[in-house]
C-alpha positions as CSV (number, residue, x, y, z in Angstrom):
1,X,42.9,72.5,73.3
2,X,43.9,72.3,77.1
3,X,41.3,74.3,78.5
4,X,41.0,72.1,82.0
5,X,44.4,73.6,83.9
6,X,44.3,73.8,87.8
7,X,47.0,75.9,88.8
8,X,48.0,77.1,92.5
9,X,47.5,80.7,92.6
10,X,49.8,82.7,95.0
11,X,48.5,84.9,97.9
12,X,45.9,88.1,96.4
13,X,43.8,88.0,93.8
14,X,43.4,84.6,92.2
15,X,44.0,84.7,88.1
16,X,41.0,84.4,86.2
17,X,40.3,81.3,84.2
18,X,41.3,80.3,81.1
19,X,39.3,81.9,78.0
20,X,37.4,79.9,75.5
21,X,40.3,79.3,73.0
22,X,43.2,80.2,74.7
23,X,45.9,77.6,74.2
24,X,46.9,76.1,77.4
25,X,50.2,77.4,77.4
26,X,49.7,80.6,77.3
27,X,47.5,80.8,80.0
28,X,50.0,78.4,82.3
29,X,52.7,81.6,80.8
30,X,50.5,84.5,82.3
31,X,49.0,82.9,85.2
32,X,52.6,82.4,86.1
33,X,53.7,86.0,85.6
34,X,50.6,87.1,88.1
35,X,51.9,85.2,90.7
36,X,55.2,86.8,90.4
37,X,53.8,90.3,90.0
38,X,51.8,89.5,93.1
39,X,54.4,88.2,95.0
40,X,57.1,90.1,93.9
41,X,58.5,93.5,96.0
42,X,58.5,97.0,94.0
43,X,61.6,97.7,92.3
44,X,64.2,99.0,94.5
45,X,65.7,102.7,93.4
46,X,68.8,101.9,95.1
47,X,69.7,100.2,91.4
48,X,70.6,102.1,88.7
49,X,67.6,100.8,86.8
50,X,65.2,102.9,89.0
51,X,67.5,105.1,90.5
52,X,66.0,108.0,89.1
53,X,62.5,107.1,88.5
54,X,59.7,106.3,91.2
55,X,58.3,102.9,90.7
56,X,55.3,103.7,91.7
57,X,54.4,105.8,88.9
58,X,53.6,102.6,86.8
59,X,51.6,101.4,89.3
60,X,47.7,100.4,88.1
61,X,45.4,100.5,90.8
62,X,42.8,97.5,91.0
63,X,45.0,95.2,88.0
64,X,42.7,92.5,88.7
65,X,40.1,94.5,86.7
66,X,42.1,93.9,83.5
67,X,41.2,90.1,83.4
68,X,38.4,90.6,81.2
69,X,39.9,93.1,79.0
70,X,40.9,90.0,76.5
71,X,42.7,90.4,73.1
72,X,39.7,90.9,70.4
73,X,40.4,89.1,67.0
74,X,39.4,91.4,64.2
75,X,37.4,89.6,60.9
76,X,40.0,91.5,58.5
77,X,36.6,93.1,56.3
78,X,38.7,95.5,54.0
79,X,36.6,98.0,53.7
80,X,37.3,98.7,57.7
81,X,41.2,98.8,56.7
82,X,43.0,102.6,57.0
83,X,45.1,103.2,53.7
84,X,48.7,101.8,53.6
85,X,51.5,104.4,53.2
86,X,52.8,103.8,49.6
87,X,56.0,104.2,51.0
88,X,55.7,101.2,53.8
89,X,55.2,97.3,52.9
90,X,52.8,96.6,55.9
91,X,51.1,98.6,58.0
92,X,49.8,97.1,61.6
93,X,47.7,99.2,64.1
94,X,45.9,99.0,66.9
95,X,42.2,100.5,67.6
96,X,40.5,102.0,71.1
97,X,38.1,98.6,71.2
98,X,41.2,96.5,71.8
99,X,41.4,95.1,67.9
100,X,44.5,95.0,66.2
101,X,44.2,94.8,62.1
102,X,47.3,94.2,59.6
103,X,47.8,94.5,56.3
104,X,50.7,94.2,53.6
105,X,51.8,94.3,50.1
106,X,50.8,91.3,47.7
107,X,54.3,91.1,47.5
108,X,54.8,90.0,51.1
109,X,51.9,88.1,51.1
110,X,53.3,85.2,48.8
111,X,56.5,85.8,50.2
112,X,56.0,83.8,54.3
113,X,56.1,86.9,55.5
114,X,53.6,86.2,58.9
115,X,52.1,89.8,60.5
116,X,48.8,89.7,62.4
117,X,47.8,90.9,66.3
118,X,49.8,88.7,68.7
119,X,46.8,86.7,70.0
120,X,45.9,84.9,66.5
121,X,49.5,84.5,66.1
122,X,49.2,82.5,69.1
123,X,46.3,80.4,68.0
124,X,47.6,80.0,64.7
125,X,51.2,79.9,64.3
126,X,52.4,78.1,67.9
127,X,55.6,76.5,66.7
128,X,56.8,79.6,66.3
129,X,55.2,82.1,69.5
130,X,55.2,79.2,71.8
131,X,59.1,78.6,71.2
132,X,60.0,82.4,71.3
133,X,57.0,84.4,73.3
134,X,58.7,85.6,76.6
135,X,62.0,83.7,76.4
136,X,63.7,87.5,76.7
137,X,61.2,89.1,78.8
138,X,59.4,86.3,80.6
139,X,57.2,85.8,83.9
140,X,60.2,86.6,86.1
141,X,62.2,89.4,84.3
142,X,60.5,92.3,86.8
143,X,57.5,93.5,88.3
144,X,56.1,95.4,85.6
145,X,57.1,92.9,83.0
146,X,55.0,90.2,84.5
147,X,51.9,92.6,85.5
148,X,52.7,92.8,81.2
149,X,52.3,89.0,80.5
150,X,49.9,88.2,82.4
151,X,47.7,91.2,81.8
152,X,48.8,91.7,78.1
153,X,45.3,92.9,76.3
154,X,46.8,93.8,72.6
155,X,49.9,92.9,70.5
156,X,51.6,92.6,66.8
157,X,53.6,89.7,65.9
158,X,55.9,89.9,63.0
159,X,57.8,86.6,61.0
160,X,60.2,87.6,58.6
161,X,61.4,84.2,56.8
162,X,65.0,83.4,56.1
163,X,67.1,85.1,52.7
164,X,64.2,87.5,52.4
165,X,65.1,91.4,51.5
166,X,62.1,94.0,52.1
167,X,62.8,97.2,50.5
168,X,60.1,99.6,52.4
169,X,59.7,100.0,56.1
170,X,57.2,97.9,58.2
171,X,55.4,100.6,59.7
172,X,53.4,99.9,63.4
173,X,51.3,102.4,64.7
174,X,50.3,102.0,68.3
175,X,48.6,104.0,70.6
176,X,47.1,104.1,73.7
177,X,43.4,101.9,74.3
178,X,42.4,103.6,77.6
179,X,43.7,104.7,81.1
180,X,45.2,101.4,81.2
181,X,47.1,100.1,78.0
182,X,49.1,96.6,78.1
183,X,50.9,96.1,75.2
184,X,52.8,93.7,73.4
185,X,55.6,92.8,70.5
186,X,57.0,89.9,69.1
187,X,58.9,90.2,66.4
188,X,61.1,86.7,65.1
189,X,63.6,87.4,61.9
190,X,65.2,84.5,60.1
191,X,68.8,84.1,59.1
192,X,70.2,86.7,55.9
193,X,67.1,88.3,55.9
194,X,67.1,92.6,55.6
195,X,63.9,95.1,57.3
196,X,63.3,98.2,58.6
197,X,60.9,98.0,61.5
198,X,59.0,101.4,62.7
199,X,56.9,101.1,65.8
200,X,55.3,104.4,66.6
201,X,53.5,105.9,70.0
202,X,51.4,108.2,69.5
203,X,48.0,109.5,71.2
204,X,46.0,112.1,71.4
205,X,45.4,113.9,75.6
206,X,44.2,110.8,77.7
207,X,43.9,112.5,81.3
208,X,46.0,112.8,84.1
209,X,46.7,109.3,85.2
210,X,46.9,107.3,82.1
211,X,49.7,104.5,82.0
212,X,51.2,102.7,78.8
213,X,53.3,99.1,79.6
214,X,54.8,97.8,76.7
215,X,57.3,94.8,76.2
216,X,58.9,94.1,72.8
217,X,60.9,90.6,71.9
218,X,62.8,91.0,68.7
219,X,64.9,87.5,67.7
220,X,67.6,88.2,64.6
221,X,69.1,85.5,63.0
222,X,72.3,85.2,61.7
223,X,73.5,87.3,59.2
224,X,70.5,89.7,59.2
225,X,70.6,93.2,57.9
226,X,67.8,94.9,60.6
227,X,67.0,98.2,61.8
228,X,64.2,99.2,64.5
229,X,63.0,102.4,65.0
230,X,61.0,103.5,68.1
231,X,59.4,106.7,68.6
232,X,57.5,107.8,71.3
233,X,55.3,110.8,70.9
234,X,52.5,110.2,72.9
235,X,50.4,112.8,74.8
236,X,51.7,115.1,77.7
237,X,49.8,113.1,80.0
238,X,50.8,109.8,79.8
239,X,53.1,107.7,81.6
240,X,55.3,105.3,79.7
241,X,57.3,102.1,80.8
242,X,58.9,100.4,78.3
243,X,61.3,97.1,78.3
244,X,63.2,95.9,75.6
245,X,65.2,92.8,74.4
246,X,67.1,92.1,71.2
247,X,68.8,88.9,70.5
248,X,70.9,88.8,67.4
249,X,73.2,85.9,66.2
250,X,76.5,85.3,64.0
251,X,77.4,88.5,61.8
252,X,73.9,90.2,62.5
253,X,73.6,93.9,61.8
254,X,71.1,95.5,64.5
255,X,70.4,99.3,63.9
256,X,68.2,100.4,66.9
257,X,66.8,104.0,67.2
258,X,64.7,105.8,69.9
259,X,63.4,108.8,69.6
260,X,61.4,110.3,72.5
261,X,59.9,113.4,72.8
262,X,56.3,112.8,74.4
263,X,54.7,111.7,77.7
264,X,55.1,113.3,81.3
265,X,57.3,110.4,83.1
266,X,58.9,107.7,80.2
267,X,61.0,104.9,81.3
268,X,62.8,102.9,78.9
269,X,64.4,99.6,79.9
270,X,66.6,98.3,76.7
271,X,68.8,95.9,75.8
272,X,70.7,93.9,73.1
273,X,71.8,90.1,73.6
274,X,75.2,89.7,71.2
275,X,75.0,86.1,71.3
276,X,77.0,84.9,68.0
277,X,80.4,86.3,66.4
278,X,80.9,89.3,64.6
279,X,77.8,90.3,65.4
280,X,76.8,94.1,66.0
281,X,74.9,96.0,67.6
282,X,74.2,99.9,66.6
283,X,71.6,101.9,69.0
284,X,70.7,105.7,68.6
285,X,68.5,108.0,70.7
286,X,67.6,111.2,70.6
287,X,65.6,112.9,73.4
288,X,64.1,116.6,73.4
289,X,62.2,117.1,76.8
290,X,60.6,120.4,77.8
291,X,58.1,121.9,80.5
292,X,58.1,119.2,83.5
293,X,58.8,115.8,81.2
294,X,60.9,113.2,82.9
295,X,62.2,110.6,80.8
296,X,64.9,107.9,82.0
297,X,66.6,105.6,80.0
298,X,68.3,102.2,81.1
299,X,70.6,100.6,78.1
300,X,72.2,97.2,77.5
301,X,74.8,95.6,75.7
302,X,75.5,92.0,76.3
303,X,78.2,90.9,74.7
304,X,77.8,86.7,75.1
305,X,80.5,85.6,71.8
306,X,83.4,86.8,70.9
307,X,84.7,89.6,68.3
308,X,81.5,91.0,68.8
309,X,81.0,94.9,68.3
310,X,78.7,97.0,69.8
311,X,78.2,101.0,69.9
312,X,75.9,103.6,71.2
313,X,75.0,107.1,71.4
314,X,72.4,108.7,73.0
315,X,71.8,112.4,72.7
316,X,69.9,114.7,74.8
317,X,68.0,118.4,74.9
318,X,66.4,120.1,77.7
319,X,64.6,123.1,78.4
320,X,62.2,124.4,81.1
321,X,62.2,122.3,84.1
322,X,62.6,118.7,81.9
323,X,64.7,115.9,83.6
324,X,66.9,113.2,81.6
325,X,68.6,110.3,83.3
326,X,70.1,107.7,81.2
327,X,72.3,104.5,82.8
328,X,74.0,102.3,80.4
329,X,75.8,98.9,81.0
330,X,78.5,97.2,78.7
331,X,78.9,93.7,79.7
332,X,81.3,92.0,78.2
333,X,81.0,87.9,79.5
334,X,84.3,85.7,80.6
335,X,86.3,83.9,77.8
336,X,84.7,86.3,75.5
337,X,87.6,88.2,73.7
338,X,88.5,90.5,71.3
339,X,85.5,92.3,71.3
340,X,84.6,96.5,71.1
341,X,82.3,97.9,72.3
342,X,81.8,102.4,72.9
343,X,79.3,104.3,74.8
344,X,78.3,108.3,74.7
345,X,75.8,110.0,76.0
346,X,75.6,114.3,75.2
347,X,73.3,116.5,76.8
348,X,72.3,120.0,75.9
349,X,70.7,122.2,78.6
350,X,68.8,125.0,77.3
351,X,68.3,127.1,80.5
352,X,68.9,126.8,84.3
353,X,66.2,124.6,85.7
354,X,66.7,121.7,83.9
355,X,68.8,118.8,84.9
356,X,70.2,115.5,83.5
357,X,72.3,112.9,84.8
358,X,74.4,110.0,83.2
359,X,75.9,107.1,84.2
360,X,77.9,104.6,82.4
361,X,78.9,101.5,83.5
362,X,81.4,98.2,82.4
363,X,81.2,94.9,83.6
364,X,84.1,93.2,81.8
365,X,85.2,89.5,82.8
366,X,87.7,89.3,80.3
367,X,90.5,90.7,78.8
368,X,91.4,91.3,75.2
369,X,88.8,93.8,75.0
370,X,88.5,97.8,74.2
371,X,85.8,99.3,75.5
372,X,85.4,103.3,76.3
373,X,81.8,105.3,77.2
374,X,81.7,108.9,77.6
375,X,79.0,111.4,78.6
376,X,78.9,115.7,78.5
377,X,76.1,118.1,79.6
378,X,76.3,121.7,79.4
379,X,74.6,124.7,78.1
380,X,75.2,125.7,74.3
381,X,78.1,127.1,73.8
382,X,77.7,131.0,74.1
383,X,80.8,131.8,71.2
384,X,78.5,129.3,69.1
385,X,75.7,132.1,69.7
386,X,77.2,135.1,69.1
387,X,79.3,133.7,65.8
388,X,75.7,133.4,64.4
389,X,74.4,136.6,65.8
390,X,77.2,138.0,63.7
391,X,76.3,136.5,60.8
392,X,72.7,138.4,60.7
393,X,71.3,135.8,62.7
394,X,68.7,136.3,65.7
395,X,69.1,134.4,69.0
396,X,65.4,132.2,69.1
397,X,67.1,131.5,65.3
398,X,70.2,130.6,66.3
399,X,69.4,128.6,69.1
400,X,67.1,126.8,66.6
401,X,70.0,126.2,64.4
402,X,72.2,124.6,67.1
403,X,69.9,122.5,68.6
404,X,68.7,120.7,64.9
405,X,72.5,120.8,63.9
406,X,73.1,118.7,67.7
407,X,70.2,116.3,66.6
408,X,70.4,116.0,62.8
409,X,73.5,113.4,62.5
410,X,71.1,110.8,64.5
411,X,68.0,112.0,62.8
412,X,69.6,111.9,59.3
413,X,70.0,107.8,59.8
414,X,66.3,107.1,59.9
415,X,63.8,106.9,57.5
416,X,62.8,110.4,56.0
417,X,58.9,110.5,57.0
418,X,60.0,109.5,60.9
419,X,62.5,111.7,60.8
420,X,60.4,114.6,60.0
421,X,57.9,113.8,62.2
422,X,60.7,114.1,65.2
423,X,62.1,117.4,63.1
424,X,59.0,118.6,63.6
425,X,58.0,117.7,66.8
426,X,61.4,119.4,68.4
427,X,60.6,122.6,66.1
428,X,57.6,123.2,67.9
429,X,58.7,122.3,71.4
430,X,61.4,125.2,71.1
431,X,59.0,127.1,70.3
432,X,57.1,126.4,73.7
433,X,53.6,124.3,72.7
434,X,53.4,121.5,75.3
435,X,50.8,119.9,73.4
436,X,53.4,119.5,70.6
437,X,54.0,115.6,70.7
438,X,50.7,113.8,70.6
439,X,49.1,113.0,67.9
440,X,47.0,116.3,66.4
């Protein structure tokens, strides 16, 4: 154990020591992240990243505070466990007092299947988080992102071994441990291997000024079959950043789906790496927003191989005085041809005061390459009213109908239980509760 490690510390706050037990390079990892978050300048909103969203939002006051809020290591008694859905193959969650506890099927048990909190994953499993722990989000990747690793107080790591096929959804439920609430994902998939992934935000009302940081690593190996599904429903108070980073190989299937309709300020920073051919890339949102929510979302698609394929389609409802903003980039690398790749982003306004904005973007170094993005926002359709209004049907009704018709060809592609969690959530939201997306 390398627990003697004298490192420089940059201008401000010096890092705190290593822990008893900490691996030595992890702590080299987030002691180098602090020096960049200290030495590194607010993100500028002249980029489209933060062009709509004000930095300082995310901001914790006093961070240095955090260094003795240190990943707890829970003993696993059973009788402490929460029931398993019947319907999931492991369930992982975190709990208020900074433990994180796991459990699956027998089944996945014997099959090298790894799923435990990040920080014994660490201790215990190194060859594999030392060679793939912030290698897509690392010290240098932003501000926020390294105020993450380095400050990084609870996490779930997921191994999914090679040629391995789980039937039932992985289920994650996280939720917020306090005004302040660092989080962190790792998730590493072998080659020919098939999941469904489910990591769920959810919280009960924290208080005005509560802030969620999360960053989630997912690695997909070639020929992999994998969909993630993240859904945020936290509490009306909370402020959300989120960054993302999926790297999938040579004929890898990635299904990614976001559904967001909690928080007061969310901002989502996502991407997929398309680093082997014929791989592909699927990613979904759907966003309902009402009262004064603000939720902005920043999309990737890196296309590093040729005849690579990747699509997206992100749609959108307002109401009140909510506010959407979502950026997306297609960047297609040189010498890398024949590839596809399609953007779309729809946005339905329910009444004046809203507002959304949408912006696609292409950076293509090559040719051989199609490649089209589109984006609409308007009101419903008042012909689309009054056909229904015809038909026997009141407004509130019809305006129902529309709005789960607009969302249910996204919703209908994840599985059932989420999906009626969001049904549900968006049901009450049109019907005005503002309290509708936490946890109840």
């Amino acid at each position: 154990m390398d627990n003697n490690i004298l490192i420089d510390t940059a201008v401000g706050a010096p890092f705190r020591e290593i822990a008893m037990g900490e691996p030595g390079w992890l702590y080299r990892l987030r002691n180098e992240a602090w020096e960049f978050y200290l030495s590194s300048p607010s993100p500028e909103r002249t980029t489209n990243v933060w062009r709509y969203t004000d930095p300082s939002e995310f901001v914790i006051e006093n961070p240095e505070q955090q260094f003795d809020l240190l990943p707890i290591i829970f003993d696993r008694l059973p009788q402490e466990l929460r029931q398993m859905n019947p319907d999931h193959s492991a369930f992982g969650y975190n709990q208020s007092d900074l433990k994180t506890i796991t459990q699956m099927i027998p089944k996945l048990e014997k099959s090298g299947v790894i799923f435990k909190d990040l920080y014994s994953a660490i201790r215990e499993n190194q060859d594999l988080t030392e060679k793939y722990l912030g290698k897509l989000i690392g010290p240098d990747f932003g501000k926020f992102e390294a105020l993450n690793m380095a400050l990084w107080n609870n996490g779930l790591f997921l191994y999914i071994p090679s040629n391995l096929v789980i039937d039932k959804p992985i289920y994650l439920h996280r939720h917020p441990t306090g005004k302040n609430t660092i989080q962190r994902l790792l998730i590493v998939i072998g080659e020919n291997a098939q999941a469904t992934i489910i990591d769920d935000y959810a919280s009960h009302y924290l208080g005005k000024g509560a802030l969620v940081n999360n960053a989630i690593e997912l690695f997909a190996g070639d020929s992999s079959n994998i969909q993630y599904v993240n859904i945020q429903r936290l509490s009306a108070d909370l402020n959300t950043c989120m960054t993302l980073r999926n790297q999938i190989g040579q004929n890898t299937n990635l299904k990614s789906f976001f559904g967001s309709v909690g928080g007061l300020v969310t901002k989502v920073n996502s991407g997929t790496i398309l680093t082997g051919r014929g791989a592909n890339s699927q990613m979904y949102g759907a966003i309902f927003g009402n009262e004064k929510q603000h939720f902005d979302y920043h999309t990737m698609q890196h296309h590093k191989s040729s005849e690579s394929f990747s699509n997206l389609n992100f749609k959108v409802v307002l109401k009140d005085k909510a506010m959407s903003a979502y950026t997306g980039l297609i960047k297609i690398e040189k010498d890398t041809v024949n590839c596809e790749a399609y953007q779309e982003n729809r946005n339905l306004l329910l009444n004046p005061g809203t507002k959304a904005e949408s912006i696609p973007e292409l950076e293509i170094l090559t040719d051989q390459v199609r490649c089209t993005h589109g984006a609409t926002m308007g009101p419903i359709d008042p012909e689309q009213i009054f056909y229904l209004q015809c038909r026997g049907i009141g407004e509130t009704e019809a305006v129902r109908m529309i709005v789960s018709g607009f969302m249910e060809s996204l919703l209908s592609q994840i599985p059932d239980d989420i999906a009626k969690i969001l049904r549900d959530v968006i049901l009450v939201k049109l019907e005005g509760d503002t309290n509708g997306a936490g946890v109840r």
